[in-house]
N, C-alpha and C positions, 0 to 999 in steps of 0.2 A: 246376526248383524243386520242393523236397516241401515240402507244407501239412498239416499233422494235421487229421485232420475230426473235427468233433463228435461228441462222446460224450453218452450220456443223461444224466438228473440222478440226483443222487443220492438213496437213500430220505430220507423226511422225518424229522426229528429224536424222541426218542424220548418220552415224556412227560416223563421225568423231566429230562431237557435243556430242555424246555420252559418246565419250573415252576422250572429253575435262570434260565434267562436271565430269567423274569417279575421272580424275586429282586434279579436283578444291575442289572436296568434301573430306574435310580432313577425314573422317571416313574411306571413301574404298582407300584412299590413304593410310593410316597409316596402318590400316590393312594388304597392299597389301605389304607394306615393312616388317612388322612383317612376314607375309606367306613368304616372299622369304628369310628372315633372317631364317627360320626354313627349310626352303627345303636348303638353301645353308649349313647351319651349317652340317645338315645327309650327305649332298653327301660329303662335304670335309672330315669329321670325318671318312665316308666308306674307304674314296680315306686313311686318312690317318692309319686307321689300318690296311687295304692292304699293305701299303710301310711298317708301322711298320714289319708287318710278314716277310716280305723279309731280313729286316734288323737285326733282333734279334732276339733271340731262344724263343721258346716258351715258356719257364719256367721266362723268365727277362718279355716277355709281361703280362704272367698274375700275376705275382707279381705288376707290374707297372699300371698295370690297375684297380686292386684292390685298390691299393693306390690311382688312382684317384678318383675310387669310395668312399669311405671314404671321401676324402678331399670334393667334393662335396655335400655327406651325408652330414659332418659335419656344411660344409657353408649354407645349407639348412636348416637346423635347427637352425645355430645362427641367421639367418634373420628374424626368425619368419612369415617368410609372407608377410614381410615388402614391400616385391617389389610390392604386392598387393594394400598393403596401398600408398604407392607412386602413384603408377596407378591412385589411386582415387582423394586424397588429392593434390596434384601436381595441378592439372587442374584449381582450385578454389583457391591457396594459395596466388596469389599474389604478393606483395612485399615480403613476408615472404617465400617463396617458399626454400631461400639459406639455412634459420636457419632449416626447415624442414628437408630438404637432408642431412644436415647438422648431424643435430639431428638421425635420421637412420644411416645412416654411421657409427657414434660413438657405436650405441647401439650394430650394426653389429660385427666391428669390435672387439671389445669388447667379445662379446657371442662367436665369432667366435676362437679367444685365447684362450680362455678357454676350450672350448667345444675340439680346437685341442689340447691343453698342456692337457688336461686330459685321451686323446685319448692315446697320445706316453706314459705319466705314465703307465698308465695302461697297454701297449701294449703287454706285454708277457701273459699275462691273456686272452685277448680275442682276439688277432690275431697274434701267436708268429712271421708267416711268414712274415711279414709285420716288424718286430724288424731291417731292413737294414734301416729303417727312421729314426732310433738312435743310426745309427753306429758312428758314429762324431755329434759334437755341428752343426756343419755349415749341415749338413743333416738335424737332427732335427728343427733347428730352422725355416729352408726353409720352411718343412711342416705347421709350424704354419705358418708363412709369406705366403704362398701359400692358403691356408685356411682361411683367412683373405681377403685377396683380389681377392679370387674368390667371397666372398659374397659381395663384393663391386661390379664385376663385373658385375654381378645378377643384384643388386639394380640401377646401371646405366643404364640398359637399361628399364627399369621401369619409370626412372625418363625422358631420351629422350619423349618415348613414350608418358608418363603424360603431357611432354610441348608441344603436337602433330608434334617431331619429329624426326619421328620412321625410316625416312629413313639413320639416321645418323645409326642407330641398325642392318641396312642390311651393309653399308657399314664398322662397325668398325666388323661384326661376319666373311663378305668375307675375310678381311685382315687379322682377326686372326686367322679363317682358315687355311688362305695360310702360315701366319707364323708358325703355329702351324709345318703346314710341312717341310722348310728350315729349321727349327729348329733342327725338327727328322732328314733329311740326317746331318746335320751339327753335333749334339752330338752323331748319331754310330760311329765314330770314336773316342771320344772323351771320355763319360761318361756310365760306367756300364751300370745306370740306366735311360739312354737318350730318354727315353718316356715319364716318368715323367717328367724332367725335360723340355722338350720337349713342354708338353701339360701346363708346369704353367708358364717359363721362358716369353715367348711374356704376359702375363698376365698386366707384370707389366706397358710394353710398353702400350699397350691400352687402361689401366683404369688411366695412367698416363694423354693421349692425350685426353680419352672422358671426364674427368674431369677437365681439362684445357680447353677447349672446353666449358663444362656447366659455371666456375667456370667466367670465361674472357668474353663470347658471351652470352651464351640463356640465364641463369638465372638472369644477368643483365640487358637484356633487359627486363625482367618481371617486375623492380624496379618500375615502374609508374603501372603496373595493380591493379587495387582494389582489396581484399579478398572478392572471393565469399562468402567462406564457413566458420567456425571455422575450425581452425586447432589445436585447443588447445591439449595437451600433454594427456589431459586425454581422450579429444575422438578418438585421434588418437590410442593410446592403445585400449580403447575398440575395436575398429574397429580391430585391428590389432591381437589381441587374438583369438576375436569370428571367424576372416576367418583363422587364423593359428588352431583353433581347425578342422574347417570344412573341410581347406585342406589337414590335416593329414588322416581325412577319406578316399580320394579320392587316398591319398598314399596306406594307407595301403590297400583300395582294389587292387588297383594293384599290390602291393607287395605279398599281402597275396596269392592271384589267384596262380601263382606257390608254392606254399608252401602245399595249401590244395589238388592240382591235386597231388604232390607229394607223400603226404601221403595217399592219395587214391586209387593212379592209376599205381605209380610210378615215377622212373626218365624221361623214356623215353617220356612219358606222358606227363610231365611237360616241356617237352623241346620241344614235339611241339609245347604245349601253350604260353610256352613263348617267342618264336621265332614269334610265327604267331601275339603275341599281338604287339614284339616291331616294326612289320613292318606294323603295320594298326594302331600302336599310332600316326604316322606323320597325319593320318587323322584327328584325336581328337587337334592333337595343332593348323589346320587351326581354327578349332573352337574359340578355347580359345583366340588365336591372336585376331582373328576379335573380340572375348570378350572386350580384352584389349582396343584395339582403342574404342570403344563403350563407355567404361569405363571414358577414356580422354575426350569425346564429349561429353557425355551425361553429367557427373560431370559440364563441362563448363555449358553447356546450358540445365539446365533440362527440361524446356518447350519443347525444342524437344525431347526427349528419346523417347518417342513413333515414331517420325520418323525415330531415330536413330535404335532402334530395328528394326522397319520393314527394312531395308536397312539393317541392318546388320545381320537377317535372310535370306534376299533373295540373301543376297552377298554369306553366310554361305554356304545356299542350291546348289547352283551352282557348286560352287566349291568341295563341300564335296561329293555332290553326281553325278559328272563325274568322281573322282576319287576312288571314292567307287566303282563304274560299272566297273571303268577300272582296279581297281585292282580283282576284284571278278572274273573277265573274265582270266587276267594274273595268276592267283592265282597258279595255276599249275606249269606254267614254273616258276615264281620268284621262287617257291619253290625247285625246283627240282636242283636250286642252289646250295643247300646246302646240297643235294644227295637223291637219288630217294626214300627214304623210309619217309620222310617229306615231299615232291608231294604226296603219298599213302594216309598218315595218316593228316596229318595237314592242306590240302586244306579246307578242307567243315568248319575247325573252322578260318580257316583267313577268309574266303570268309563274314561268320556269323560278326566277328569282324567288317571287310569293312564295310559291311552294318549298324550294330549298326552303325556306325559314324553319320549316317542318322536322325536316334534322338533321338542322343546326343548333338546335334548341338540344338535342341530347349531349353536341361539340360540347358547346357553351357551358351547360351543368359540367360535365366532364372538367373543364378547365377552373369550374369554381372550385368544382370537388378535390381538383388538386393542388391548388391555391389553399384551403382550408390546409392540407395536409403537409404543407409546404415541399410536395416532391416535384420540385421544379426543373430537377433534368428530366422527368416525365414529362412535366406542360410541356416542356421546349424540344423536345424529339417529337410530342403529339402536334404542337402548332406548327414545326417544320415537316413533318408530314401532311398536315393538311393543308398547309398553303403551298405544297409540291404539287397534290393530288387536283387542287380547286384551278391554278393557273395552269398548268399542261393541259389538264382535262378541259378546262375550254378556251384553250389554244389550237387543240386537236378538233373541237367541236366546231369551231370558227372556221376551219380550214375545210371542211368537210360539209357542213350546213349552213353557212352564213350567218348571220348575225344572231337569228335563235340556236344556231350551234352554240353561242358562250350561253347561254342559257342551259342547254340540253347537258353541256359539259361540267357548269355551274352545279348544277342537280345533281348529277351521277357522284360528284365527286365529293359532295356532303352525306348523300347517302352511302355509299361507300365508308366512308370516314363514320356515318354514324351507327353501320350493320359491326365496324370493328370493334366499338366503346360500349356497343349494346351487347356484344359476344365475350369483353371483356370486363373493362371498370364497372361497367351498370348494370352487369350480369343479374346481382344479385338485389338489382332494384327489381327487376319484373319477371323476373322467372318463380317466385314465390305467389304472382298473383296469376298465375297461368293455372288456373286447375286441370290439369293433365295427369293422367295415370300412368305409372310406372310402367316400364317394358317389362314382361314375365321377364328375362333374364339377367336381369337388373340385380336382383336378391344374387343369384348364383355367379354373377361377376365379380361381383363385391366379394363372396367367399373364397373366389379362385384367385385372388390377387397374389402374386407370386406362385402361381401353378407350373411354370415350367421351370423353373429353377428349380422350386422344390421337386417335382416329377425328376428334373435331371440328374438331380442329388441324389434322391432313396435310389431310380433303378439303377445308379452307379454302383451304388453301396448293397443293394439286395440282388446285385446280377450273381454272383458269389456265394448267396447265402445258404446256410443249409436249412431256413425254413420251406424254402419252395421246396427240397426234396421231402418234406412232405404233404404241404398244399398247393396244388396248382392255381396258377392265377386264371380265371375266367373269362374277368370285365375288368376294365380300366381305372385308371384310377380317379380320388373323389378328394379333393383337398378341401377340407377344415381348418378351425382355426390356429389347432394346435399338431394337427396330425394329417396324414396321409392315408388313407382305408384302399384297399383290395376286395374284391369280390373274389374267394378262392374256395377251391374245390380239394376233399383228401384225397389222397391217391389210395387211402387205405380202404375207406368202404365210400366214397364219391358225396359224402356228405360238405353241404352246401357251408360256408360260413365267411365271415369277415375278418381278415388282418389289418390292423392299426399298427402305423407305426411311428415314431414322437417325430415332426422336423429336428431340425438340429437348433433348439434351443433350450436353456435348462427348465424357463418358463411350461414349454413343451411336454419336455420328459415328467416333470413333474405332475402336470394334468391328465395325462394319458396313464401313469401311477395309481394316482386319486381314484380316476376314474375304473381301473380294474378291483382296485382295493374296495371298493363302494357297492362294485354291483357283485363281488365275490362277497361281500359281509354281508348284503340282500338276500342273492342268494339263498345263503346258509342260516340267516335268522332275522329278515326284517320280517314284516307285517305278513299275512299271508294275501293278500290282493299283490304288494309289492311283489311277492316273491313270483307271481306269478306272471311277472312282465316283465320282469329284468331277462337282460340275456346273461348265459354261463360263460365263462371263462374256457376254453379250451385249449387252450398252448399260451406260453410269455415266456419273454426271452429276451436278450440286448445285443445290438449289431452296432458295436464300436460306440459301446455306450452310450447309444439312442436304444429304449424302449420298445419291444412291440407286444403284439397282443392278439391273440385270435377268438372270441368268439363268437358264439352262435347268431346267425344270422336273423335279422326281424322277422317275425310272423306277419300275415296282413302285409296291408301299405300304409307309407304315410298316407297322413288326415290330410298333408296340405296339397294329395292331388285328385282328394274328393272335393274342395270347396268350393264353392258360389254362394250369390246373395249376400248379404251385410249381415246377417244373422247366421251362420253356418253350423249343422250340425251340434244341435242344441245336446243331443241324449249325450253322444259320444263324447262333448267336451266334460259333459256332468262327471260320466262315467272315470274321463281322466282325472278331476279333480276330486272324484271322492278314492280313487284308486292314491293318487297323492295323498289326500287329508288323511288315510292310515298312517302314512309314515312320518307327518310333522305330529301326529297325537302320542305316537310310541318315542320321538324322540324330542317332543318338547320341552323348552327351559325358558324360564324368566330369567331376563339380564338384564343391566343399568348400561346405559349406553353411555360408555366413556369416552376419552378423548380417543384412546385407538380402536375402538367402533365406529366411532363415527368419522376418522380418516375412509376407514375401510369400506363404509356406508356413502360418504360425502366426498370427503378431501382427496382420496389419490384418483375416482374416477374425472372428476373439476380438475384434477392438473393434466389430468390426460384427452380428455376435452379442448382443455387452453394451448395445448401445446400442437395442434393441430391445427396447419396453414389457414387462412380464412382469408377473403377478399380485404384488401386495404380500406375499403371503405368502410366491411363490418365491423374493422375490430374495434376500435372503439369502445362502439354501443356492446361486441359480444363480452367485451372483458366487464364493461360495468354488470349488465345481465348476469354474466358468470360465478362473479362476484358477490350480487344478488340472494341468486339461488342460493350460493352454499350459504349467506347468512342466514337465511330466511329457513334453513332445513336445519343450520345449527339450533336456533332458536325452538326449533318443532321437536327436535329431538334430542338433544343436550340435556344428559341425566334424569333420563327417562327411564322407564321400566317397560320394556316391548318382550314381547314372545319370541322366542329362537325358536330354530329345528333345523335340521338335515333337510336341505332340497334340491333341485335336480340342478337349478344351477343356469340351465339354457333349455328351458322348457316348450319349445315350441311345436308348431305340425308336420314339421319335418324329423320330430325326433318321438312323436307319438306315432304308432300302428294300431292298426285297426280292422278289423272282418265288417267295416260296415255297419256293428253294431254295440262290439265291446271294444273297447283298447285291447290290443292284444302283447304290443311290446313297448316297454319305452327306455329309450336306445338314448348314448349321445351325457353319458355320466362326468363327461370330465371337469365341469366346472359345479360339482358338488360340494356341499359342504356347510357350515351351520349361518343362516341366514331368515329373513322373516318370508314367512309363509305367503301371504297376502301380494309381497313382490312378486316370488315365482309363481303364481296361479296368472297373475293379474297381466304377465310379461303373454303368458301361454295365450290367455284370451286374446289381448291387444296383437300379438301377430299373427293370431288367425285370422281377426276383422282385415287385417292388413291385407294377407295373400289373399282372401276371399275378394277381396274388393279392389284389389292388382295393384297395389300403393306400398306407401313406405311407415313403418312404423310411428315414423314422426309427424304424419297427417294424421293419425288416427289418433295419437295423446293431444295431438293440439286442438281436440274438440273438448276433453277431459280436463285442459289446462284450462280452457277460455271461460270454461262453463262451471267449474269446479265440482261434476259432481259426475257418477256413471250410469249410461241410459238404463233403461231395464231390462235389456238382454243381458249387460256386463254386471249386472244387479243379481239378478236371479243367479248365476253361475259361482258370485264373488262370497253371496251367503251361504255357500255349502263350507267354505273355510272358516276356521277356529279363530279366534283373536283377530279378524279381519277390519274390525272397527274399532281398532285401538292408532290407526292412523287413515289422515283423510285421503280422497281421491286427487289431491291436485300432491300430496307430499308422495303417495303410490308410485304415480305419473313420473314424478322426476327423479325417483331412486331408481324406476324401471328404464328410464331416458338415460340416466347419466349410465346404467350396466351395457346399455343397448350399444351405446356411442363408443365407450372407453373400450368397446372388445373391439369392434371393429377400427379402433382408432389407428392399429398400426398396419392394418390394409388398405388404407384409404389411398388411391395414387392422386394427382392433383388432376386428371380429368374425369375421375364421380364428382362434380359438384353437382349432380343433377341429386346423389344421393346426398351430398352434403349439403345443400341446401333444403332440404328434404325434412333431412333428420337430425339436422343443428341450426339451420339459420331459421329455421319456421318455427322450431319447438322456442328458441331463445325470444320470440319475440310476442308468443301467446306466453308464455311465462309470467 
């Protein structure tokens, strides 16, 4: 057999490859225009209540600006959230994508009439100063018309975004912007109230062009794409409820935050906070941006969302936190803007703020990530828990440190909330890219899973038995996958040996069977190397029809508590595998790999794989991967002609012995039986790299996956076997993956995901 060995990687890609793929990948593309849609909307809004000031007294601005606050209160609340829903629903709608928009729009504008004709009713009640909105019909009416299609304008750019094309959203917020401001110089001459009118009149212009725009070009082109998803009326509602409750939460902390400093601490108090929040919010909306594009991608393609996260955590991170350093650094001068006693007092809570954005950015993914998945009693337990955690905690801080207490409490309480989503939902974004070695007893937890129930059961059942009257037990017991083992002594002549005995399952019984029957047929007439290292049989017997078994005890030790280095023990593995390659030459067969080979090969280890919990986020991506695999191994191997034989089955360094120079025993028969050769050798090598080098099996195929081929240690060792180049190193890899996975599949409890992640979520993604 020749195996090609691994070659280096190759140099990393060059910048300009880099800034082409940023381009090409709609996620940091879409995002990258949402973030500059939010940085260009603040600068020109800044530029344009500067000119306002110049232009009008200050009693017309802040009348006029109330009024716009209002009108976009109101339009925010007739939407319900909707623009959220669009975000989602949009991506996966389809042909039907028109009737959808369609259908929000109505609902919008709709709520949004209402919501404002009930506002001017009412208006001497609860805002008299604001009664110049109904001084004439044609005033009045404006405000409802303006209110109205500001929640349209909202939901259009939601809807760009959802068809991933968020850069039409940077170029219609630049131009309305700039019109916003020809507007302003053009109506002070012209209109009292030329701010207002100012800030809604270009309104109409824009959501007239980006909706001729969707209505003529993008949503017609969608006319041929399939519906991913339903978009039916009533889960669009629920959808659209559960995130309009959740995102009220996230209002009213910010809202409430000046309101409770207020009553606390005072005015002055509150106005530093609320200054220092709204200029370190621009760092919360890069978040939420890159949310949205996530949102569009992920919805499209949910098999990637876990790619889609990672990228749009590490986009998140960069950007959030160079501008959190740079504003935490600046924090003094931007402040001192606005006059020296807010540089004094309000630095150390903007600086706190800045950095919260830090993570908030893991919240915020978090809340995309489950938005994509639509588990919205999850958002809404997570948003009411962090808007519990964010206002007490600097309520408490306030009261205790003064106005950088809401700062101090602001920060604890995102970090907090973000050490929880990083321990849970995002678990499995970055604990894959931690290269960390396994703890030595990692392997042997994972074996012991269910150890005291099972212990509790055999010494109940063997307290009674009349094996011990005649082997005494020694040493304690050693739980397996299938069995329970003793360390016992004869009372007859004090000779040393091992009792096995089946758990109580029929799976059990059976392999613990196999396994006596195999190394008593070895015994008595396999190879003579074989026979030479099998252990005897010396008593069997059945205790309430579970199975046991005694024989002779291993010569030597195991190999796997000689090991170091990444190369270990070159002779002695030799030695095991030509001590093996006697027994697949004396029992080798050619066979056609049929359908019920290739279950046995592929299909029932992939169901027992799938069938094992996995993070909400991965499955997705693991089912398609999974799904993957087995076509890609059907294809490799479906009515083929491969080499059988007899092999050990679980051929590892805990079940080879050794004097240090030869194999002395090899132990551990119960999952024998006729299988290819090249897997069991190739299982044996790979977890010896493993325990040598203190990791988990699944780190060490996914060098063999990435690269497709085996270095030259795994080389030299792999040519000593017969028929070994009748299947490649990455098809090896994954027969040996799926054996590896599916035995241990029904010990798994749900807190090894350190091995689960290990040795499924890392092997499925070099795959």
């Amino acid at each position: 057999m020749k195996m090609e060995s691994a070659s280096g990687h190759g140099s990393s890609g060059t910048l300009s490859a880099r800034v082409r793929e940023f381009v090409a990948t709609p996620l940091t593309r879409n995002a990258s225009s949402l973030i500059g849609s939010t940085i260009a909307t603040s600068l020109l809004g800044f530029i344009f209540w500067i000119v306002a000031a110049r232009l009008y007294p200050t009693s017309t601005i802040g009348r006029d600006a109330t009024a716009i606050s209002t009108m976009v209160f109101l339009a925010s609340l007739a939407q319900l959230n909707l623009h959220m829903a669009l975000n989602r629903f949009v991506p996966t709608a389809g042909r039907r994508t028109g009737r959808l928009v369609v259908l929000a729009y109505c609902v919008a504008i709709t709520l949004a009439a209402l919501a404002a004709a009930t506002f001017l009713l009412g208006i001497h009640l609860w805002s008299p100063r604001l009664s110049f909105l109904t001084a004439t019909p044609t005033e009045a009416a404006w405000f409802v018309v303006a209110t109205m299609i500001w929640a349209i304008f909202v939901l259009q750019d939601s809807v760009l975004a959802g068809l991933g094309e968020a850069h039409w959203v940077l170029i219609e917020n630049v131009l309305y912007g700039v019109g916003k401001l020809a507007a302003l110089v053009v109506a002070a001459h012209i209109f009292t109230h030329g701010v207002f009118l100012a800030w809604t009149v270009p309104l109409v212009l824009f959501v007239a062009a980006i909706n001729l725009l969707l209505g003529k070009r993008l949503i017609p082109a969608r006319k041929n794409d399939p519906v991913r998803a339903t978009v039916a009326l009533i889960e669009v509602g629920r959808y659209a409820s559960i995130d309009f409750a959740a995102s009220l939460l996230w209002t009213a902390t910010t809202g409430l935050l000046p309101l409770i400093v207020l009553g606390a601490a005072g005015a002055r108090a509150s106005a530093y906070v609320y200054l220092s929040w709204t200029v370190a919010y621009t760092l919360y909306l890069v978040t939420l941006n890159v949310g949205m594009s996530m949102i569009t991608e992920g919805s499209r393609s949910p098999d990637r969302l876990l790619e889609y996260a990672r990228k749009g955590t590490r986009y998140s991170l960069v950007i959030v936190g160079v501008l959190s350093v740079l504003l935490v650094v600046s924090a003094p001068l931007a402040l001192r803007l606005f006059g020296a006693d807010y540089a004094a007092e309000a630095t150390g809570v903007l600086q706190l703020f800045a950095l919260s954005a830090i993570p908030y950015a893991f919240i915020a993914l978090t809340f995309s990530i489950l938005r994509v998945q639509r588990r919205m009693r999850t958002l809404f337990l997570l948003s009411a828990s962090h808007a519990t955690a964010t206002l007490s905690l600097s309520y408490l801080g306030l009261r205790a440190f003064g106005v950088v207490g809401v700062g101090v409490g602001w920060f604890f309480a995102q970090s907090v909330v973000a050490i929880g989503v990083l321990a849970g939902e995002l678990r499995t974004i970055w604990v894959p890219l931690v290269r960390v070695r396994t703890l030595p007893s990692r392997l042997t937890r994972i074996r012991n899973v269910g150890t005291r129930a099972a212990v509790a059961d055999t010494e109940a059942l063997m307290k009674h038995s009349r094996v011990f009257d005649e082997w005494e037990r020694v040493e304690s017991v050693e739980h397996h996958s299938n069995f329970l083992s003793f360390a016992v002594r004869s009372r007859a002549n004090g000779a040393r040996a091992v009792l096995k005995i089946a758990t109580p399952t029929d799976v059990a019984a059976r392999a613990l069977q196999r396994g006596e029957a195999m190394i008593t047929k070895l015994a008595a007439a396999g190879p003579a190397p074989i026979r030479a290292v099998v252990p005897h049989v010396l008593a069997r017997g059945a205790e309430h029809g579970r199975p046991w078994v005694v024989e002779t005890i291993p010569t030597g030790r195991p190999i796997s508590r000689a090991l170091g280095g990444t190369e270990p023990a070159t002779d002695i593995m030799l030695d095991a595998v030509d001590v093996m390659t006697s027994l697949y030459r004396s029992s080798h067969t050619q066979a056609l790999v049929d359908r019920y080979t290739l279950d046995l090969l592929v299909g029932e280890p992939l169901a027992a794989i799938g069938a094992i919990s996995t993070s909400p986020l991965r499955r997705a991506a693991d089912e398609a991967k999974l799904t993957r695999i087995g076509a890609d191994l059907e294809d490799e191997l479906a009515e083929r002609s491969l080499s059988f034989a007899t092999v050990h089955g679980n051929l590892w360094p805990g079940n080879v012995f050794s004097d240090n120079r030869h194999v002395t025993t090899i132990a551990g028969w119960e999952d024998t039986g006729l299988d290819v050769p090249i897997v069991d050798v190739m299982h044996f090598i790979w977890m010896t790299e493993a325990l040598a080098a203190n990791t988990d099996l699944g780190v060490i195929l996914c060098n063999t996956l990435r690269g497709g081929r085996l270095n030259p240690y795994e080389t030299r060792i792999a040519e000593r076997v017969p028929w070994a180049s009748e299947l490649k190193p990455r098809t090896i890899a994954l027969i040996v993956w799926l054996r590896h996975v599916s035995r241990n599949a029904n010990q798994l409890r749900s807190r090894d995901d350190l091995w689960r992640i290990r040795n499924i979520h890392e092997v499925l993604e070099a795959a």
